[in-house]
N, C-alpha and C positions, 0 to 999 in steps of 0.2 A: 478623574478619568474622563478624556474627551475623546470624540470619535469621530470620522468623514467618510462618506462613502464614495467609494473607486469610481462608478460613472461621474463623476464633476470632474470631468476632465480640462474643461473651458473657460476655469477662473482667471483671474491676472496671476501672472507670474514674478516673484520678484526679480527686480532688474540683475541683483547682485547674485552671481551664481556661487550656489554652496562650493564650498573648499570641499577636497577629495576625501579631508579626513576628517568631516567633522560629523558629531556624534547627533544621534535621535535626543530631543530636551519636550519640554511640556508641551513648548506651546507649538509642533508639530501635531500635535492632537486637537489646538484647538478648532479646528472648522474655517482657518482663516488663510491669511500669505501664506504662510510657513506653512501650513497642511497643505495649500493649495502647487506648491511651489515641490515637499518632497512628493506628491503625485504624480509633476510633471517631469522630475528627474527621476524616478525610481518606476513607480508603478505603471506608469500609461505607455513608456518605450517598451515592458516586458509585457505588457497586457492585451494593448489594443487591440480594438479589432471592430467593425462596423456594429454588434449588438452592444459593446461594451459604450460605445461612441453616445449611443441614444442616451446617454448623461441623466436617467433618471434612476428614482432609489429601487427600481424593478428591471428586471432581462425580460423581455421580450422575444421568442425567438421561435423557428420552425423547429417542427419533427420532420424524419425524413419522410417521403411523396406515402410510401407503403404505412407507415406508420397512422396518417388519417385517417384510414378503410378498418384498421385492424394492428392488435396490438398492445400490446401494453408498457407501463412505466416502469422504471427502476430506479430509486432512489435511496442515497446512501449517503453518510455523515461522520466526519472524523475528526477527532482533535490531535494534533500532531504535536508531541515534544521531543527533546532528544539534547542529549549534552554528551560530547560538542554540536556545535551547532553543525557542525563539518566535518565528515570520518570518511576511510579510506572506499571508495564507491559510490558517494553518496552522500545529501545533504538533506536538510530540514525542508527546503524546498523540492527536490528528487520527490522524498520520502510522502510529503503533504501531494503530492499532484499523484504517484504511482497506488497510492494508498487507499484512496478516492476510486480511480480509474478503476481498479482491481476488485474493489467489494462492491459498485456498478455492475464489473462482467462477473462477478459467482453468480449470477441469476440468468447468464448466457446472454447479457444485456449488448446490444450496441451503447459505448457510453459517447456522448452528446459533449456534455457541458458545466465547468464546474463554474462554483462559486470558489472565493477565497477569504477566509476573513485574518487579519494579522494582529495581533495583542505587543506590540512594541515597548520593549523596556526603557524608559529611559536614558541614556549613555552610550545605548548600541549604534557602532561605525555607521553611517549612512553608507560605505562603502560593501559593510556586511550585509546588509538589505538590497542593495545592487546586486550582489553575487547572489544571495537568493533565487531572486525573481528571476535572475537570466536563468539559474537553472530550473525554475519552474515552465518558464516559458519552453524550453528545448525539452523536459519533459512532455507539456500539452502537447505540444510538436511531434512528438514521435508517438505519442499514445492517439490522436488525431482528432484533438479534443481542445474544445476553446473556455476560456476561465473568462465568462461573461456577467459577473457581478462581483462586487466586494465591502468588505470594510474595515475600518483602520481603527486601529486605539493605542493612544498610547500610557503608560501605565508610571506610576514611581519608580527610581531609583531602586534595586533590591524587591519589587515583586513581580516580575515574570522570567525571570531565569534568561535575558537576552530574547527569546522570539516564543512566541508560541502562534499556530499557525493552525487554523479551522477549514477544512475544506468539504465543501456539499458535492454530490454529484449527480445530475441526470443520466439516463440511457432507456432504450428503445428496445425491448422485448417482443422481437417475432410473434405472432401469433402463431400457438400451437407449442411454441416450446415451451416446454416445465420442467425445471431445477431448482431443489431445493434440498437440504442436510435431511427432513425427514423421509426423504423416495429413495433411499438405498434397502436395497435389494438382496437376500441370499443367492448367492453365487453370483453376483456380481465381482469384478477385479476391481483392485485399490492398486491407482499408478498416483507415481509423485515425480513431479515434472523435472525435479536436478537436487544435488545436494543439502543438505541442512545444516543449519546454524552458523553460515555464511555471516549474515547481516548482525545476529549479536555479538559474535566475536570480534569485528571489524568496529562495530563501535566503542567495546570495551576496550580495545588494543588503544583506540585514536584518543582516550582517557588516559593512557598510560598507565593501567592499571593491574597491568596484567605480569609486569617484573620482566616479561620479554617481549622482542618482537615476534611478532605473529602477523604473516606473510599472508593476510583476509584480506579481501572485498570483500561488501557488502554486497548483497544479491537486489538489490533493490531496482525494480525494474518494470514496467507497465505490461501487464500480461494479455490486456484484450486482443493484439492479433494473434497471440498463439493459439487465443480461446476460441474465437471466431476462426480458423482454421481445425483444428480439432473438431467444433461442433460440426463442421463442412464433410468433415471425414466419417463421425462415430456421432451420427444425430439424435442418438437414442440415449444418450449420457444420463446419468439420472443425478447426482450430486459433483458440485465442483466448491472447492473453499481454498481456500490461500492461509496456512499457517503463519499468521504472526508472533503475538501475544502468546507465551504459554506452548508456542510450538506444534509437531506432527501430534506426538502424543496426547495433547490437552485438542488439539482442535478433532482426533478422530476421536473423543469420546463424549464431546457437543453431537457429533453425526448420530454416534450410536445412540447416544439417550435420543436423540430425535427421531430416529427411524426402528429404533426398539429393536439394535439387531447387534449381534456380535461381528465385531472388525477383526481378522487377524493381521497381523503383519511375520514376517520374516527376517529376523535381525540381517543374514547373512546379506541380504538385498534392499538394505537400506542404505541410500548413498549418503557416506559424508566426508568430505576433502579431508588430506593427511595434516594439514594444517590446523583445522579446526578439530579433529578429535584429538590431537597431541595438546591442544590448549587445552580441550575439556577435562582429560585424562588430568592433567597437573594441577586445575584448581578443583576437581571434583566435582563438574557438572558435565550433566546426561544431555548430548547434542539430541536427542526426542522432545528436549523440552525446551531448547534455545530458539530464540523468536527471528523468523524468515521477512525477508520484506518484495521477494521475487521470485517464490516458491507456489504451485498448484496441486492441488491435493483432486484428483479426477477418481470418481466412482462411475461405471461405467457397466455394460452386461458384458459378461466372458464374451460373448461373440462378437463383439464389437472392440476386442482390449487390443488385437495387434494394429487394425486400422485407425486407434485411437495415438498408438504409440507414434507410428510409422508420421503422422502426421507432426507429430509433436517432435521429432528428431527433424525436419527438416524444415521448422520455425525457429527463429532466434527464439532464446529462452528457454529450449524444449530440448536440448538436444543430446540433454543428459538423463532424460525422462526413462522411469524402471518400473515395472510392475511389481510390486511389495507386499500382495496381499490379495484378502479374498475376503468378502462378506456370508458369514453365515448365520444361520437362525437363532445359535443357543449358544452362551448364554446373554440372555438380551440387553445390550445397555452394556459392554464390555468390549475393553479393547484389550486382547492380547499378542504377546508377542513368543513367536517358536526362536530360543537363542541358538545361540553357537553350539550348543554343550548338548541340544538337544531338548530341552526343557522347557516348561512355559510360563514367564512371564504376566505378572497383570500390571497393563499400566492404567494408570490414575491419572487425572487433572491434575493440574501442575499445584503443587500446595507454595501459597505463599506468592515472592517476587524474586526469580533467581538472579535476572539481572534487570536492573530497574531502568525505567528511564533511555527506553532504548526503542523507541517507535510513538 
């Protein structure tokens, strides 16, 4: 296993330029031409950028002007896998840079600056690694954030599954502001920013594993300006998280063991596309448990819930945003749910992996 790090951007380059289709091999890993050379054709056109440039094995970089006086840090770290590497909305790079960006802004963060680190399988298209990183780059891009460190490995034949892809993130915490899963509140409203189980059904579909088509995008999407608008509007928010893993369900009852408070939700006003509950309906799984990758989970004070909305309808990203709930005192550490029928539900943490391999 050999490695290189993303600032050497200023080695020799080989004369002979890679063919379009040829694949990642060992000695791409080893610190030399052929590292030096897939850098120059891959990583440094998606990457660059004047911190990235300072060519040492550290980033160097500013906080913003206000950030010196006052403030604080937010940092955040992800390992990204996914098969395919590429599904209907969305790719392994999307996913790795929006990923990042998104568990930066739950802390109400200005996010700054990532890292990226890439585990390269041996035999992967160099063409495949090209379409990554462009799409990593037009993520950074739209989330308004620079990927200013890295590093490279590349790995044997048969053990990394094609890519697997690390991303670190900085961001910039106002002073004054405090969010966090334990400060939710009784009577407090639970709003969810647009439909669920978008992103796992979209990738099971792009496996073909599903016996039909199923007409999903993935929701996978950079949420900090929605967040940074929202906070602009309803400054008093007291918990924000983004369900992935495990989904609505599993992530509001991390909140509630955290904040020792019962979540209710309301089946009827839980959004989910006609697409994805007719896929869930047919293999048997509950869209409250299917994993989101451009979804916001906002806890917020009742007097604050319609100018929390109002704002988030009129942000991309937001605009399918619903109020679903309300936090109450009792009983503590439970999430339930009022159905259709009337009745009340308790939902649980997700047991087990319903779909694997999928963020």
């Amino acid at each position: 296993m050999t490695e290189n790090k993303l600032p050497a951007f200023e080695g020799p380059v080989c004369p002979l330029p890679m063919r379009h289709d040829d694949q990642i091999v060992m000695g791409h890993g080893s610190g030399g031409r052929m590292t030096q050379e897939l850098i120059a054709r891959v990583f440094a056109p998606a990457f660059s950028n004047p911190i990235l440039a300072q060519s040492n094995d550290f980033a160097s970089f500013p906080l913003p002007a206000d950030a010196a006086l006052k403030g604080r840090i937010s940092l955040s770290t992800d390992s990204h896998i996914v098969s395919p590497l590429f599904f209907s909305g969305g790719d392994i790079g999307r996913l790795a840079v929006c990923g990042t960006v998104n568990d930066v802004s739950m802390a109400g963060a200005l996010p700054l600056y990532l890292t990226a680190g890439f585990i390269i399988e041996e035999g992967l298209p160099v063409e495949t690694l090209e379409r990554v990183t462009a799409s990593m780059r037009a993520a950074a891009q739209e989330a308004g954030v620079q990927i200013v460190a890295g590093d490279t490995k590349v790995v044997e034949r048969g053990k990394a599954d094609g890519l697997f892809i690390n991303t670190a993130g900085i961001g910039w915490i106002p002073d004054g502001r405090e969010i966090g899963g334990e400060l939710a509140r009784p009577g407090d409203a639970v709003i969810i920013s647009g439909a669920l189980g978008d992103h796992g059904i979209a990738v099971l579909s792009a496996r073909g594993e599903l016996g039909f088509d199923a007409d999903v995008r993935s929701d996978v999407a950079p949420l900090n300006k929605l967040i940074q608008n929202l906070l602009a509007a309803a400054p008093h928010v007291h918990v924000l998280r983004d369900p992935t893993r495990g989904g609505l369900a599993t992530t509001l009852n991390e909140i509630a063991q955290q904040s020792q408070v019962c979540i209710e939700i309301r089946e009827q006003d839980v959004p989910v596309h006609a697409a994805v509950r007719a896929a869930c309906d047919m293999l048997g799984f509950d869209p409250l448990y299917v994993a989101n990758e451009g979804k916001l989970i906002v806890i917020v004070p009742a007097e604050e819930a319609q100018a929390a909305l109002d704002a988030m309808h009129r942000t991309q990203y937001g605009e399918e945003a619903v109020r679903i709930g309300q936090v109450k005192a009792d009983p503590a550490a439970r999430v339930l749910m009022k159905t259709l029928i009337g009745g009340t539900r308790i939902l649980d943490v997700l047991a087990g992996e319903m779909l694997p391999r999928i963020c």
